[in-house]
N, C-alpha and C positions, 0 to 999 in steps of 0.2 A: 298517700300519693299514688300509689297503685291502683288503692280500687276505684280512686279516680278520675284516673287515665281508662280503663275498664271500661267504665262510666261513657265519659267522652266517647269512646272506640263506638258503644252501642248506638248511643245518639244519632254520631254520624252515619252508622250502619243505616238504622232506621230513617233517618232525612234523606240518605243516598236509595233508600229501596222506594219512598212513593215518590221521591222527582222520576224513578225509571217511570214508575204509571203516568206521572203526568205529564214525561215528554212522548210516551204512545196517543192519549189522549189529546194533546196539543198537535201532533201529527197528524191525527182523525179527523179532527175538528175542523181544519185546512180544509178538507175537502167538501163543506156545507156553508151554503152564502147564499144570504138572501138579502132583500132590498130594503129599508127603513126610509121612513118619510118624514121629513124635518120642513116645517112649516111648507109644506106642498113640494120638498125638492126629496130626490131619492138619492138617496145616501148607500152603497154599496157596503156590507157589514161581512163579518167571518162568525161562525161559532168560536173559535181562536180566540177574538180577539178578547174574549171576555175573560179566558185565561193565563190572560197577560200580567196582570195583578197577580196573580198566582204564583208566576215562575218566577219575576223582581221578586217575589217575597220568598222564595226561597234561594234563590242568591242573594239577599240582604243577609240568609243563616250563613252562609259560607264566606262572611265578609272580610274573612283575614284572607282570602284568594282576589274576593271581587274591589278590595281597594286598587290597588293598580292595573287592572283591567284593560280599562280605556288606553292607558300606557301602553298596552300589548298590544294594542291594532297598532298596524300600518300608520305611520305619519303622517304620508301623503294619501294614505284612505280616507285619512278625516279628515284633513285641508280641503280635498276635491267636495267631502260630501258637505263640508260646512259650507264650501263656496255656492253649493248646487242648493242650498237652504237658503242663503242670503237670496241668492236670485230669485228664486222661486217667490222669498217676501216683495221684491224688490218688483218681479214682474204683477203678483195681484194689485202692487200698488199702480204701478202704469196701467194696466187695465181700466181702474178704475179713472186715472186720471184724461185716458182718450175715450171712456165710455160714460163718463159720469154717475158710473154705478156700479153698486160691489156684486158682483156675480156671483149666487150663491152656490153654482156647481163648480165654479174653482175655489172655490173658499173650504166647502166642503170636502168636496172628491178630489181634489190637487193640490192643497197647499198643507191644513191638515194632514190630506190621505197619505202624503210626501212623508213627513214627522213618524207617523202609525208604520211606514217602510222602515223608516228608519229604525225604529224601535225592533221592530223583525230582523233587522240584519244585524244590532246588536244582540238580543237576543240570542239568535244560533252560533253566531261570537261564544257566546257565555257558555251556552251549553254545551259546546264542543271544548273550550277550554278548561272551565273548570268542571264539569261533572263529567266529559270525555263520553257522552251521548250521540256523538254524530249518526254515528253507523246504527241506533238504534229510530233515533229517529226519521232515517232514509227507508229502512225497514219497513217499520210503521206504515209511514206514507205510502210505499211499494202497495202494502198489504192490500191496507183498505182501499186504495184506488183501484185495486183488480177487484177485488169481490165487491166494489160499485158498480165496475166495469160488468160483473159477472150476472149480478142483478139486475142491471139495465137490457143487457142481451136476452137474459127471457123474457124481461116485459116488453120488448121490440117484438119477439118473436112470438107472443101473445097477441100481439095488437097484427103484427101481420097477419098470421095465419085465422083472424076472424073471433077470437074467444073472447078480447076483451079491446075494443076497438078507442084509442088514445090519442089521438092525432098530435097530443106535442111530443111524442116519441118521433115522427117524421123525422126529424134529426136528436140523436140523443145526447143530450147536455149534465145530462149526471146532476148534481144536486147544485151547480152552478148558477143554474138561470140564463146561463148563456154557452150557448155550443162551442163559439171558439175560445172562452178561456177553459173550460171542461177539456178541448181536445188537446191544445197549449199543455195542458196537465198530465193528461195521458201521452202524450209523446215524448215529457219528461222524462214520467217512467220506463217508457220503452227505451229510451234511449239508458236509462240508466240499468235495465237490464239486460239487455243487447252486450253492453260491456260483461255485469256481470258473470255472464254464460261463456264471456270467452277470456275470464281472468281467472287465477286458483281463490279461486271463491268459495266459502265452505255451503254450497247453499246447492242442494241436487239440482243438475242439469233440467231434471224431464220438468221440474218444479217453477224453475225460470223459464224453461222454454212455452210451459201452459200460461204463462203469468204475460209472455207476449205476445200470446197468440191471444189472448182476452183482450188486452190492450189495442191490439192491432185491430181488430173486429171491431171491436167500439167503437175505434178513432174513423174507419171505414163508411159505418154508419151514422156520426157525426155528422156527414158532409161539410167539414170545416175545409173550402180552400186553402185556409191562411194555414193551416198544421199540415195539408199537403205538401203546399210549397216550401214550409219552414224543413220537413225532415224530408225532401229533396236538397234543399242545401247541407245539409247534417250527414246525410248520407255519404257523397266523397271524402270527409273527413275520417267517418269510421269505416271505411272500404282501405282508406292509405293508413290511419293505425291498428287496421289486421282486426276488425271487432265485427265481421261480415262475413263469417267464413261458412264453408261450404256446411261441412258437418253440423255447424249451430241452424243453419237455413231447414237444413232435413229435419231436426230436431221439432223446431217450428211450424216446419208442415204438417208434420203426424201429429202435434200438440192442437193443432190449430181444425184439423180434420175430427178429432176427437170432440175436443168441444163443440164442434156444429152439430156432430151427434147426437151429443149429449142434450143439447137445450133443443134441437129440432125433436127429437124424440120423447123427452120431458113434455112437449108442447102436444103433442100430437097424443101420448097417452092422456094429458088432461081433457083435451077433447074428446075423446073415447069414452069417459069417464062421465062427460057430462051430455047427457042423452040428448038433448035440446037445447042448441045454439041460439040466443035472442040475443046478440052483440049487446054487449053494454057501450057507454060512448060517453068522449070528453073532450071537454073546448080546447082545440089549441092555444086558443088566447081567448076567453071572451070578451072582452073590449073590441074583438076586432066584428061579433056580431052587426057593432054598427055599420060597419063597411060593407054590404049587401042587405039587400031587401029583406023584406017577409017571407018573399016566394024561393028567396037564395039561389034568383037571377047571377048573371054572371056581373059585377061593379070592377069595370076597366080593369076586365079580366086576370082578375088575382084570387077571386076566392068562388065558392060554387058551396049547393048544399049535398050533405050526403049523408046518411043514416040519422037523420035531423038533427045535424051540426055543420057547422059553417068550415070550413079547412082548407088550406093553403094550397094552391097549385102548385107545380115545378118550378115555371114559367114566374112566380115572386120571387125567386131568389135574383132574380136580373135586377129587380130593384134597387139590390145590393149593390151590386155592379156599375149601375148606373148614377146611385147615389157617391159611393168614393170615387167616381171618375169627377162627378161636379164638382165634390167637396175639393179634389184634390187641385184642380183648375183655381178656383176661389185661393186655395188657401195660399198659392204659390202668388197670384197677386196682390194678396197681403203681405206676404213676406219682403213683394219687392219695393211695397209702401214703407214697413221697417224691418229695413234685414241686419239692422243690427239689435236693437233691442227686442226685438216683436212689438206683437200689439200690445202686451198682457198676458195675463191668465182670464182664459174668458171669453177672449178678443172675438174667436172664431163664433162662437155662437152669439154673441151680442150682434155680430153681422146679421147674422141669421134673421133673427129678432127685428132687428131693423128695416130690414128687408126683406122679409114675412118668406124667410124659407121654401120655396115649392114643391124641393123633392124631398126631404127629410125623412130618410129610412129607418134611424136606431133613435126612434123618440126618448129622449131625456126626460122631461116631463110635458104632460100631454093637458093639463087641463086650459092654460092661458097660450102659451106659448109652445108650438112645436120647433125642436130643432134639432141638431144632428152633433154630435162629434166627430174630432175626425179620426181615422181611424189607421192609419200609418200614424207609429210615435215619434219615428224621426220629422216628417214633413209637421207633425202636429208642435211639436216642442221648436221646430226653424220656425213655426207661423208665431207662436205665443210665446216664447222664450229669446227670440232671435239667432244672430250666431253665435250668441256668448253663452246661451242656455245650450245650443246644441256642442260645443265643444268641449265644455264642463261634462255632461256628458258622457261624451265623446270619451273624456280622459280617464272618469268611472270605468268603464268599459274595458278601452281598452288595458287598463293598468291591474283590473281584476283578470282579464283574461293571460297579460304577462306572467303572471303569477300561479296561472293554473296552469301556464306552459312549462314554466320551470319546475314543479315539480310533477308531472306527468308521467316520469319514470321512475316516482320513489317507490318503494320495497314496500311500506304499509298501505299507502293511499292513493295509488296510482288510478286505479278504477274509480275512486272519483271526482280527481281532476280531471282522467279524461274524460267520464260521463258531462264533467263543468263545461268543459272544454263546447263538448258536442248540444252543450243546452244552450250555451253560448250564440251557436252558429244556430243553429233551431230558433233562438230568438228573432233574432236578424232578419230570418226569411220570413217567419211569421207575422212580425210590425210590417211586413210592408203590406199585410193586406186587415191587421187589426189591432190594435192597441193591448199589449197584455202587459203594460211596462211596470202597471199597479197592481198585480197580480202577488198577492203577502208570500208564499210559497216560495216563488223565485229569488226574494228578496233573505227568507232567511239560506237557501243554500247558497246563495253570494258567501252571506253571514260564516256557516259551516265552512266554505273554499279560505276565507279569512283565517279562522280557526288550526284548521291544520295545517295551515301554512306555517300559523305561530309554533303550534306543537314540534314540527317538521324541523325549524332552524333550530329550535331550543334542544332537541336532539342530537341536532348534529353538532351543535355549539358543546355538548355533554361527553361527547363519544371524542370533543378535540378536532372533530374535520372542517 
């Protein structure tokens, strides 16, 4: 009986040492996304997600933990998120019943995409309850997102100062494919080591304060509006919980002055190095070659030619601007058409479609049909979900963030409720200039804030308080 219990102990040893690797690995993988094409519609994918099979099957080994599980979350976590999955069937079907057709980018990217979140926020559930990985897989994510961060910043600084000329660096989007869920990401981590730096955190200061000074410079160079505006809202929250303070700012600056050194200087001796500069060069989009001539004349002044590549002027980003002002105009007289059900899932671009779109900025797909999403999630889920999608919601929200208020001043996990707290308010401001609502990342630290909530009462339910 002994040397079978022995036996057991190494097992589990050994199942508990490669889940550590592959919730680093599943942490990693979060930060590469790329686009899949399913019978002509683009399908938004994770390297993640293909390690999802993976981690269930290593929580199927630990099934004497993972039977009651589901028990363990919150009641009315799952009531809300069941209610918010009925709907969500309930509205593809209205869609289709006011459009006559099933729309394959909410079928795919929202109704689906919804199920695949969900699975993400049970998942970090799991893995903060039973293998107690939370804190390894915040790490993780911290890690690689700065040394993304860190490698983007010299290939910016390459393509600026002439060595190796890239024009989709103009904005740097990290290996997202899109700048504002890339920046969404990086201001996560900023904000979660902003906390860091000013909690007894075992983790050296200079080491967190370079980690935000990488961060910060990224997200800079991004030019995302929507993570401008989001950690302006984020900001007065950690200035009144004391997570802004003077001495962490000074820390910041010398971390932040170092590294410009460092990659301006790295840049400058590569040039030195290499006797003769002949720019090498690369399309920021080639699809968009068709949007100007041969002669790379100026085409209703958005693009021009330069080192024989076509490249985006300043002056396109208004585009953007222009396009969510229409959109938003459009979507709010749908809404008043049905503002209780919505239109669907769909709804908003089937309009589009209908009515041959004119401005359409963030092409979906481009070969038959252009058209736009919208890109506020609350106006977009009031237009397609109606009031009963955005209260549902609503009640996710705010019921997860109740919860990361209450315990905001626990002894173990304080630093990252408040971090929740502040990702929270950063979301808010960010949906109002982009959709990042289906962002898998976000979805598992919900998961994780769930998790040690559980951990949190069952402690104190142990200790008698």
């Amino acid at each position: 009986m002994k040397q079978i219990n022995i036996r057991n102990k190494i097992e589990n040893l050994t199942l508990a040492n490669i889940f550590y690797y592959i919730v680093i690995l599943w942490a990693a993988s979060l930060h590469f996304y790329f686009d899949l094409f399913i019978f002509d519609n683009k399908i938004r994918m994770s390297t993640s997600d293909f390690l999802i099979p993976v981690i269930v099957g290593f929580l199927l080994l630990a099934n004497h933990r993972l039977q009651n599980l589901i028990k363990q979350i919150d009641s009315r976590i799952l009531l809300i998120i069941l209610c918010i999955s009925v709907w969500i069937l309930f509205s593809l079907v209205i869609g289709k019943v006011n459009y006559n057709v099933w729309n394959a980018w909410a079928l795919y990217n929202k109704t689906i995409g919804w199920f695949v979140l969900i699975t993400y926020f049970f998942l970090g559930f799991a893995v903060t309850v039973i293998y107690r990985e939370s804190e390894l897989f915040v790490k993780s994510l911290i890690f690689v997102g700065v040394l993304i961060s860190l490698f983007f910043l010299f290939r910016y600084s390459f393509h600026y100062f002439g060595i190796h000329r890239d024009y989709s660096l103009e904005r740097i989007e990290g290996y997202f494919t899109n700048p504002n869920a890339f920046s969404f990401m990086i201001s996560i981590l900023l904000i979660f080591q902003l906390v860091m730096l000013n909690c007894k955190y075992k983790i050296n200061k200079w080491i967190l304060a370079t980690g935000i000074a990488i961060c910060a410079l990224t997200l800079a160079l991004s030019g995302s509006r929507s993570a401008f505006l989001g950690l302006a809202f984020s900001a007065p929250f950690l200035l009144l919980m004391n997570q802004l303070r003077v001495k962490s700012i000074i820390f910041i600056f010398a971390s932040a002055i170092t590294v410009i050194s460092i990659v301006i200087g790295t840049t400058y001796l590569v040039r030195n190095v290499i006797s003769t500069i002949d720019p090498t060069v690369s399309f920021i989009d080639p699809t968009r070659k068709e949007n100007c001539d041969n002669e790379g004349e100026i085409f209703e002044n958005h693009c021009w030619k330069e080192y024989g590549v076509y490249v985006l002027r300043d002056d396109y980003l208004d585009i953007g601007v222009n396009s969510r002002i229409e959109h938003t105009k459009r979507a709010i007289e749908l809404f008043k058409i049905h503002p209780i059900t919505g239109t669907g899932l769909g709804g908003f671009i089937q309009e589009q479609i209908g009515n041959k779109c004119s401005i359409c900025f963030q092409t979906v797909t481009s070969k038959d049909h252009p058209y736009s999403t919208l890109h506020t999630t609350g106006l977009w889920i009031a237009t397609e979900m109606g009031i009963i999608g955005a209260l549902l919601f609503m009640a996710l929200f705010l019921y997860l963030l109740k919860i990361m208020w209450q315990h905001r001043d626990d002894e173990k996990y304080s630093h990252y409720f408040i971090s929740m707290i502040g990702v929270m308010i950063l979301f808010a401001g960010v949906t109002i200039g982009t959709d990042v609502l289906y962002q898998r990342y976000l979805w598992v630290l919900f998961g994780i804030a769930a998790g040690l909530s559980y951990i949190t009462k069952r402690e104190f339910v142990k200790e008698g308080l």
